[in-house]
VOLOLO-413752 format. One line per 10 residues: their letters; for each residue x, y, z of C-alpha. Coordinates in steps of 0.2 Angstrom, whole numbers, padded with zeros to 4 digits. Layout:
BEGIN
A> X:Y:Z ~ ...
//
This chain:
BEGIN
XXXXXXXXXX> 0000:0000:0000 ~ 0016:0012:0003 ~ 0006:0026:0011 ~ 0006:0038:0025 ~ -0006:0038:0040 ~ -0023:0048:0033 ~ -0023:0061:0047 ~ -0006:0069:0039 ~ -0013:0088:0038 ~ -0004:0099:0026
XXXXXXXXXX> -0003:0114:0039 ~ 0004:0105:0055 ~ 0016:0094:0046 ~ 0018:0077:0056 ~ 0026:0061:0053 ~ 0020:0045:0060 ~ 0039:0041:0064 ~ 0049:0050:0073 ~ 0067:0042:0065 ~ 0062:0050:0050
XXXXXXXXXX> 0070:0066:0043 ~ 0058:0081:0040 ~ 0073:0091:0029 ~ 0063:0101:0017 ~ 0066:0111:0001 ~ 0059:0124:-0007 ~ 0071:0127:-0020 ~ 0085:0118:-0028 ~ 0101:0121:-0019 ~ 0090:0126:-0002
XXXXXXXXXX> 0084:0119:0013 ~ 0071:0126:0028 ~ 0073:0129:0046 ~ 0069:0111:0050 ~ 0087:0108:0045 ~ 0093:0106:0063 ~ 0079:0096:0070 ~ 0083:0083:0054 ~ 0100:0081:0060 ~ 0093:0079:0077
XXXXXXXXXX> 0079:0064:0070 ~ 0094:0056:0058 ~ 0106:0055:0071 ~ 0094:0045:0083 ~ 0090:0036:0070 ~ 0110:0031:0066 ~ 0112:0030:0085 ~ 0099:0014:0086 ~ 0105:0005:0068 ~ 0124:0008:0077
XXXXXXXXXX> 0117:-0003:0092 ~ 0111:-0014:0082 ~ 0126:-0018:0072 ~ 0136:-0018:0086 ~ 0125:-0031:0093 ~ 0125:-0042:0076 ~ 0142:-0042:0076 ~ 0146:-0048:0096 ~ 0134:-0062:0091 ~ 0142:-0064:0075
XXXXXXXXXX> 0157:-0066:0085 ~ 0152:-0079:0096 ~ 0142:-0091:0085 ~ 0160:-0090:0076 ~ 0168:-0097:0091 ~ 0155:-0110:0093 ~ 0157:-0114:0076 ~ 0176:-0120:0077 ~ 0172:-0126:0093 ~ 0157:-0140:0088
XXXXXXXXXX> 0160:-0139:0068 ~ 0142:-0141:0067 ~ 0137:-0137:0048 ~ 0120:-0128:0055 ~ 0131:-0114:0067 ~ 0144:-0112:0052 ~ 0127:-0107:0044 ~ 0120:-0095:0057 ~ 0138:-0086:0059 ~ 0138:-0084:0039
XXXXXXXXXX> 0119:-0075:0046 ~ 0125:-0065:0058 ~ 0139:-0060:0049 ~ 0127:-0055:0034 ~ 0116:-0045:0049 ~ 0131:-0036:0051 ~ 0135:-0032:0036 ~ 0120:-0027:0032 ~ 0116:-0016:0047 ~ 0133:-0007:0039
XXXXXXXXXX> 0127:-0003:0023 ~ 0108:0002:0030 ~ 0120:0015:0038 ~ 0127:0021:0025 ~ 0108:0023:0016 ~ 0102:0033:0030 ~ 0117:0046:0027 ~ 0116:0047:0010 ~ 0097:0048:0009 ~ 0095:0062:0019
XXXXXXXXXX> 0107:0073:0010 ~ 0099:0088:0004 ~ 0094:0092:-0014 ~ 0104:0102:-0028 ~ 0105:0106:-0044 ~ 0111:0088:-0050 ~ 0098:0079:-0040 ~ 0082:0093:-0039 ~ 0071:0078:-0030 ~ 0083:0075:-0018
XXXXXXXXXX> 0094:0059:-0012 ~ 0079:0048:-0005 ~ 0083:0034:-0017 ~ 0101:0030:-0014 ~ 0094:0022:0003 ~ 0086:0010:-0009 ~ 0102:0007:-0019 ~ 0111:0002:-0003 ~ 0098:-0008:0002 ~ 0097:-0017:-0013
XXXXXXXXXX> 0115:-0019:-0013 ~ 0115:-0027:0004 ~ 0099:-0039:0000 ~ 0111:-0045:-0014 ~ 0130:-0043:-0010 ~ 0127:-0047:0010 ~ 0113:-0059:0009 ~ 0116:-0069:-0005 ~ 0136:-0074:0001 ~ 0129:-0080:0018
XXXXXXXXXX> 0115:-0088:0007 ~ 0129:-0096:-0002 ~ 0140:-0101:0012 ~ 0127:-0107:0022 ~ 0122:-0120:0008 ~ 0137:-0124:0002 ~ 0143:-0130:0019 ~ 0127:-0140:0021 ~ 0128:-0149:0006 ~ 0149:-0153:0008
XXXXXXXXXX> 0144:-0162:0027 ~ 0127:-0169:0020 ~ 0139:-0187:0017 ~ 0151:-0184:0034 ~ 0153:-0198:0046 ~ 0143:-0203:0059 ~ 0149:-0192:0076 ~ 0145:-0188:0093 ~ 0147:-0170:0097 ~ 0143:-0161:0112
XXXXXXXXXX> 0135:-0145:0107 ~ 0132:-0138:0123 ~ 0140:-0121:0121 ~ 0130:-0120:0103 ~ 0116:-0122:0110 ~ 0118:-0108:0125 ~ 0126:-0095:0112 ~ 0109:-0100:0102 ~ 0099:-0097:0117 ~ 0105:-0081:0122
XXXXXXXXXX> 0104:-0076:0104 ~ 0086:-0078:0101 ~ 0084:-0069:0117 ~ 0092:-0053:0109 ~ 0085:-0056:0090 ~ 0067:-0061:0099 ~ 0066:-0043:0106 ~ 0071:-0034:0092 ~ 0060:-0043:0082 ~ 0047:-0039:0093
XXXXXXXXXX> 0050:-0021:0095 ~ 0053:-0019:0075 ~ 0033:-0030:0076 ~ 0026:-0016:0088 ~ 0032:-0003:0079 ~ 0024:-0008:0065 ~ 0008:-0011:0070 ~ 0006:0006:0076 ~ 0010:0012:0062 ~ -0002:-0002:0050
XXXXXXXXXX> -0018:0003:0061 ~ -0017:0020:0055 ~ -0018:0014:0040 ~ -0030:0002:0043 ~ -0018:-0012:0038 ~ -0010:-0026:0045 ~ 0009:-0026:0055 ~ 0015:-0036:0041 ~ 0007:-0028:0027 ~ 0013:-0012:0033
XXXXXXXXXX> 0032:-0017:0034 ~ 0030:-0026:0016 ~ 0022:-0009:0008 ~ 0032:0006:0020 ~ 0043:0015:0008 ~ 0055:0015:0022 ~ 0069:0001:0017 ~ 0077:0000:0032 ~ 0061:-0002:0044 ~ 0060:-0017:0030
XXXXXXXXXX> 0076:-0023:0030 ~ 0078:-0023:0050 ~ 0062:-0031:0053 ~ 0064:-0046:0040 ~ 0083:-0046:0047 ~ 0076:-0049:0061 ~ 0061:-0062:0057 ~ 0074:-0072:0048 ~ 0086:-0073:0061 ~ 0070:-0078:0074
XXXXXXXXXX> 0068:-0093:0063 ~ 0085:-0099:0057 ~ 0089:-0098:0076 ~ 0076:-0110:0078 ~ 0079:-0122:0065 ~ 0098:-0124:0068 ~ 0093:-0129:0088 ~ 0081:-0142:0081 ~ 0094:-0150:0069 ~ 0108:-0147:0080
XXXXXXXXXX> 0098:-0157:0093 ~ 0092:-0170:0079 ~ 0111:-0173:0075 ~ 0115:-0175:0094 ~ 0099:-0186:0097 ~ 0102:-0198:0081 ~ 0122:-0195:0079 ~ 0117:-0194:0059 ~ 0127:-0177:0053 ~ 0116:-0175:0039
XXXXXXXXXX> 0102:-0168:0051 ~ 0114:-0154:0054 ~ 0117:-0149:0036 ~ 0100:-0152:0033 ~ 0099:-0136:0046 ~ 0111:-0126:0035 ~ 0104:-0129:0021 ~ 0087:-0124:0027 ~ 0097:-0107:0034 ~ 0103:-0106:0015
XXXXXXXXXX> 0087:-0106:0007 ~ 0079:-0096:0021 ~ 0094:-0082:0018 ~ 0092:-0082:0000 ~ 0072:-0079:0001 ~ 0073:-0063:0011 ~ 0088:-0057:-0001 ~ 0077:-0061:-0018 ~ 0060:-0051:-0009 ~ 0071:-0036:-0001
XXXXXXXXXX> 0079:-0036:-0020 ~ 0063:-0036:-0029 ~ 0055:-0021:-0016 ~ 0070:-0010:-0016 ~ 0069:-0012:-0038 ~ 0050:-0007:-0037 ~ 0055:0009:-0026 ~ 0069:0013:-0037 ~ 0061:0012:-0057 ~ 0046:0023:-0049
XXXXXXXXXX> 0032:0018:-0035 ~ 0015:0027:-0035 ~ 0007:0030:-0018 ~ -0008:0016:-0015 ~ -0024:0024:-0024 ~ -0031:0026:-0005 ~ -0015:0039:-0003 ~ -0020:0047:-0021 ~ -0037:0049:-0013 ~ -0031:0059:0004
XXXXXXXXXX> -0021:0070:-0007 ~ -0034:0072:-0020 ~ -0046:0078:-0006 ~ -0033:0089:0001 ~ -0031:0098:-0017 ~ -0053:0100:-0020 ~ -0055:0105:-0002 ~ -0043:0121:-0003 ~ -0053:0137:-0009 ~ -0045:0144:-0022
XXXXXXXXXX> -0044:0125:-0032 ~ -0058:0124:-0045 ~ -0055:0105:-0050 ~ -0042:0091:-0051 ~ -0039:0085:-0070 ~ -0022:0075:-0068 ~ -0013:0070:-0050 ~ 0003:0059:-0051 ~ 0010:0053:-0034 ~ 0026:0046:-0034
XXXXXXXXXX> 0040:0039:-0021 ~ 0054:0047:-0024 ~ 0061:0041:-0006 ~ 0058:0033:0012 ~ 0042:0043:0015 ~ 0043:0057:0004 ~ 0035:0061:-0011 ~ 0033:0070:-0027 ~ 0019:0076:-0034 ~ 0013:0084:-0051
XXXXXXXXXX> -0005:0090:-0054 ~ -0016:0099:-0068 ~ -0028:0110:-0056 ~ -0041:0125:-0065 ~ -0040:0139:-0054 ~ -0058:0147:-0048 ~ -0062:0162:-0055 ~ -0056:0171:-0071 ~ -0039:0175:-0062 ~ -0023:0186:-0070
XXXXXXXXXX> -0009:0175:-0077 ~ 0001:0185:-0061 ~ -0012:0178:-0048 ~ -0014:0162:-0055 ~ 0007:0161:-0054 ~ 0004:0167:-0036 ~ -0011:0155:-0032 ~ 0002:0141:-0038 ~ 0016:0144:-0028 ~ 0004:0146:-0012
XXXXXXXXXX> -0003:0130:-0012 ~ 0013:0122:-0022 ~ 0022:0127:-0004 ~ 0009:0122:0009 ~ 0012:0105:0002 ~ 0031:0108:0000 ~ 0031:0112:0021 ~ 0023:0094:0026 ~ 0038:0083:0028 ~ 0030:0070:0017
XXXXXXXXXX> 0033:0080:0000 ~ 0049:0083:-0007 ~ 0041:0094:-0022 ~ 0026:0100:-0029 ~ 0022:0105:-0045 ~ 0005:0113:-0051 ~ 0000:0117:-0069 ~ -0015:0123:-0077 ~ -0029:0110:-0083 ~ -0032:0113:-0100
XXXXXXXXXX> -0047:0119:-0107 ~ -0063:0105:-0106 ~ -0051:0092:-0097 ~ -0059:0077:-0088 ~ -0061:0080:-0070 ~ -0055:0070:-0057 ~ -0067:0064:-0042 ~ -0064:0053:-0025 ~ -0075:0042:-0030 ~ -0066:0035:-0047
XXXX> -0047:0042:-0041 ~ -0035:0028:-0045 ~ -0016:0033:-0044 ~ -0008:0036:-0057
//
């Protein structure tokens, strides 16, 4: 659905989350006022993904150690994961810097997309290789002899794991679900549509690393029980595959955002209301709605003006309404033109975004 919470009012300008930066512009090569609070937003935001890799990696670390210590196929496969959640948390880093850079003349709609470029390139350089790994070591001690291991520190390190991945996972859930019943939508549905990447990316990260946790114990403890080693690389295997999935869907989400993703048609709605209901808009012939970053979005629409106005006032009229929208947080740019003559009119009732 990709949209916003209906209640954003063009005059009060809020956000639904508070990591997000509100840098506007309102001319190429310019920014607002609000430049101090978005540093403000983006640096507690960069605070919390910091944490976060800095968690990864400890566990990374010590599902290594656990690794060499027990050679079990299935924790080489979840230290290839945690590794990747590293990694991963690095470049979502990088994304938030260079997404909130503000626009110029070389990039007039801003930098929003690069956050999707370094997601993607995470999904697929980060992902992929512990997708890789992860299999390949699987299917190299699917034949290994028959052993008895003790995997008692595997199991603790696992434990103490999903302990830190479960809470994460469910603070990234309740997050979410604040912000999917504004909408009207679902936790999941909300984190599978939000034009945010990283909110995406953390909270599959997370999901993922929930389950692969879980099916590493169980064939960990099936090796241990039955002393058959292919039960183990079984487990990494299933790690592998599970890697791989959340790589190809983050890959194909970040592609949508970055070829050019319209708002849902219940957004395009919202915004067409928002446009009929100020005084001096006559009608609505054409609206395009597009994302142009993690919740930011630029918009282009055909308006006849009321009244037989002055080519000077009509300019003026313009650039009034074009800035009310420029000042909420969620536009990057507006841009209105004149309808031409006998155009079809848009209504709420047959809006579809476009």
């Amino acid at each position: 659905m990709s949209l916003e919470p209906p209640n954003t009012n063009l005059q009060s300008h809020p956000t639904d989350d508070p990591n997000i930066a509100s840098t506007r512009i309102r001319g190429v090569g310019k920014s607002d006022d609000n430049t101090s609070v978005s540093e403000h937003k983006s640096s507690s935001s960069l605070t919390t993904v910091l944490i976060a890799v800095g968690a990864n990696l400890i566990i990374a670390i010590a599902k290594t150690v656990a690794a060499f210590m027990t050679g079990s196929a299935s924790m080489i496969a979840e230290s290839a994961h945690s590794w990747a959640d590293a990694g991963n948390g690095t470049l979502l880093i990088v994304a938030e810097k260079k997404a909130v850079k503000p626009a110029d003349r070389s990039h007039p709609l801003g930098y929003g997309k690069e956050s999707y470029v370094w997601s993607m390139i995470a999904a697929f350089g980060v992902f992929m290789a512990g997708s890789i790994v992860s299999i390949y070591t699987g299917i190299t001690e699917w034949n290994a002899a028959e052993s008895e291991t003790n995997y008692t520190i595997g199991f603790v390190i696992l434990a103490i794991a999903f302990v830190l991945e479960g809470f994460s996972l469910v603070q990234a859930y309740l997050q979410s679900k604040k912000h999917g019943e504004a909408i009207d939508v679902s936790a999941i549905g909300y984190v599978v549509d939000t034009s945010n990447p990283t909110l995406r990316g953390v909270f599959f990260e997370d999901l993922a690393a929930v389950i692969g946790l879980v099916v590493a114990a169980a064939a960990m403890g099936m090796h241990a029980y039955t002393g058959q080693p292919f039960w183990d690389a079984l487990g990494s295997i299933i790690v592998g595959l599970l890697l791989g999935a959340v790589a190809i869907f983050l890959i194909s989400r970040n592609r949508d955002f970055l070829v050019g993703h319209k708002v849902s048609d219940k957004m395009h709605r919202y915004v067409l209301g928002k446009l009929l209901e100020h005084p001096d808009v006559d009608s609505v012939s054409y609206l395009h709605l597009e994302w142009v970053g993690p919740k930011k979005i630029f918009m282009v629409a055909a308006v006849d003006i009321a009244g037989n106005q002055r080519e000077e006032h009509l300019a003026r009229k313009f650039e009034t309404i074009e800035n009310q929208f420029r000042a909420n947080p969620l536009f990057q740019e507006a841009i209105l033109t004149l309808s031409v003559p006998d155009a079809e009119v848009l209504s709420l009732e047959s809006s579809e975004a476009v």
